[in-house]
Structures are given as structure tokens and as C-alpha cells.
C-alpha positions in Angstrom: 50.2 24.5 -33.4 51.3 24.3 -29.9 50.1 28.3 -29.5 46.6 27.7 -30.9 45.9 25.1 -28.3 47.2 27.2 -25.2 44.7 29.9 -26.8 41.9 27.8 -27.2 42.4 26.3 -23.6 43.2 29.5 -21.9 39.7 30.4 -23.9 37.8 27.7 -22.2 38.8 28.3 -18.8 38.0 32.3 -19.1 34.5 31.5 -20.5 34.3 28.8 -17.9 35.2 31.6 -15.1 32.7 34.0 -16.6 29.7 31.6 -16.6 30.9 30.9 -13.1 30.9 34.6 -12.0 26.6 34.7 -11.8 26.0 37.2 -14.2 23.8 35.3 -16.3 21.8 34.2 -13.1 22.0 31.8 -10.4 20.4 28.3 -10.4 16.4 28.0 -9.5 16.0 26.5 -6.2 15.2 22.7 -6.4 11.7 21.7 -7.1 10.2 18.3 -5.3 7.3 17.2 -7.6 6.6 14.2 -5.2 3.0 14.7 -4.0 2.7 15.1 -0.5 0.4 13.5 1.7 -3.1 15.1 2.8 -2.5 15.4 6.9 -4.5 17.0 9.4 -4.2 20.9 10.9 -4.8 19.1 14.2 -4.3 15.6 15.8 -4.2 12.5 13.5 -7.2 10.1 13.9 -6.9 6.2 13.4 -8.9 7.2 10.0 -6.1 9.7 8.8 -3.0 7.1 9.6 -5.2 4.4 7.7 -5.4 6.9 4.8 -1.9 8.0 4.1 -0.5 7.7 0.7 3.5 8.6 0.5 4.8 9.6 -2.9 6.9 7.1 -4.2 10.8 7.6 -4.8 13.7 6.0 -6.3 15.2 5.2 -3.4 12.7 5.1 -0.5 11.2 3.4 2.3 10.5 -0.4 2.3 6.3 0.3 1.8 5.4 -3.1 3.4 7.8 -1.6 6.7 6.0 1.6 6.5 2.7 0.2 6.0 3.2 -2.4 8.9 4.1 0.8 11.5 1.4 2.9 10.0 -1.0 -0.2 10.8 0.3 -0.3 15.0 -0.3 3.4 14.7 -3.5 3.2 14.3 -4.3 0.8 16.3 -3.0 2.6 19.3 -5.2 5.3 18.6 -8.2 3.4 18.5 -9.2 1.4 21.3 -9.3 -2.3 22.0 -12.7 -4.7 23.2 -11.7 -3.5 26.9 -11.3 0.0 25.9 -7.9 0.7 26.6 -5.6 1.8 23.8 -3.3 -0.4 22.2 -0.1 1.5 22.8 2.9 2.2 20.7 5.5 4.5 22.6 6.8 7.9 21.0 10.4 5.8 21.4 9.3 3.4 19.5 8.3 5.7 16.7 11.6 7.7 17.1 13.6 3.8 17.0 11.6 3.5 13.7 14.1 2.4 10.7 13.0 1.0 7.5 15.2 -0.6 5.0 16.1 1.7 1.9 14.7 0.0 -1.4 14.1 0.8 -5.2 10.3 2.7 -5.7 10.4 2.9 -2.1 8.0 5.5 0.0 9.3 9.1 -0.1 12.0 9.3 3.1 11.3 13.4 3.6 7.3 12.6 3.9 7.6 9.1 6.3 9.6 11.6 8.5 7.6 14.4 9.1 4.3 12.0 9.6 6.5 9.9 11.9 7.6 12.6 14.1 4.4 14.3 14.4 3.0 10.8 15.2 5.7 10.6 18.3 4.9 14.2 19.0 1.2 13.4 19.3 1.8 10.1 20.9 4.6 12.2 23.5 1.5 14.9 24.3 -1.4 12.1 25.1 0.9 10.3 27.2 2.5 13.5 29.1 -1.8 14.2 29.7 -2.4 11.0 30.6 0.2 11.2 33.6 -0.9 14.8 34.3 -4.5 13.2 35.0 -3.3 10.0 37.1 -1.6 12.7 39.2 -4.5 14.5 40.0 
């Protein structure tokens, strides 16, 4: 009895290292079905920050944390009744943490838009201080 069940387990592992081995093809490379937002070739606008929709995730962003930023964003690219921008500093945006919560706003997609927000933000002020030297 003792020789059937060595036979059978030595049988396992051999399939196991065969399977293993590749030849019946590797893995596909992992799919993300999360739709991903609409953002511009170019600069973002006030109107494309305002109109942002992340993909939800199991575990994501706190929305209310991402929608409060995402608010102060655009505001800084809009201007205020004495025409002067209402500025939020590519630090500030780099700083940026949001608690991690059930249904939560996909993490990968608040990132990139975050960054290229800083980016932007890190080029208009870099101009601006080119100008003022001029």
C-alpha cells in the first residue's frame, strides 16, 4: 500500500514539474478592464479636471479626497475676481495622499493624472519665473 502512494505522489510531482516546464504555454499578460479616464493630448483645462471620472476599484482612493484635490486643481487653473490664479504648488500635488478605502477610485489612474497635473503645474510656474526675469 505504502508503494502505491510513493507512486502516486512521485506521479504528482512529475506532472506538476511538466506543467511547470512551459510547454503548454505561458500565462497571458494581465488584463486591466478598469476604464480609463478621457485626458487631454495637451495641457489640462479647469474643464477637463472638472470632468474626470476614475474607474472604481476594490481597494482605491478615498473619492471625496480625490474629488476635494481635483476641485483646488481647478481652481488654480482658472482665475480668481482679481485675475490672478488660485495656486496649488506641484509639491503639494506630489505631497498628495489619500486614504485607501473599499470601491475606492482606481490608484494607477489618480497617479498618472496627478503627476501630469504637477508636471503642468511645475512648467507654468518655471514660465512664469522665466517672464518675471525678463
Amino acid at each position: 500500500m505504502m508503494w502505491i502512494l510513493g507512486l502516486i505522489a512521485v506521479g504528482i510531482i512529475a506532472t506538476g514539474a511538466f506543467l511547470a516546464s512551459g510547454k503548454f504555454g505561458e500565462m497571458p499578460d494581465l488584463v486591466d478592464d478598469h476604464p480609463v479616464p478621457r485626458l487631454p493630448e495637451g495641457e489640462f483645462t479647469a474643464a477637463d479636471v472638472q470632468g474626470l471620472h476614475f474607474g472604481r476599484a476594490l481597494r482605491g482612493y478615498a473619492p471625496h479626497e480625490v474629488d476635494e484635490l481635483m476641485a483646488r486643481v481647478a481652481r488654480s487653473l482658472t482665475q480668481d475676481a482679481s485675475g490672478r490664479p488660485v495656486p496649488v504648488t506641484p509639491a503639494e500635488l506630489h505631497a498628495a495622499t489619500f486614504e485607501v478605502v473599499t470601491s475606492g477610485y482606481h490608484m494607477g489612474q489618480v497617479d498618472l493624472v496627478v503627476e501630469r497635473l504637477a508636471d503642468q503645474l511645475a512648467g507654468a510656474t518655471r514660465r512664469a519665473s522665466w517672464n518675471d526675469t525678463e
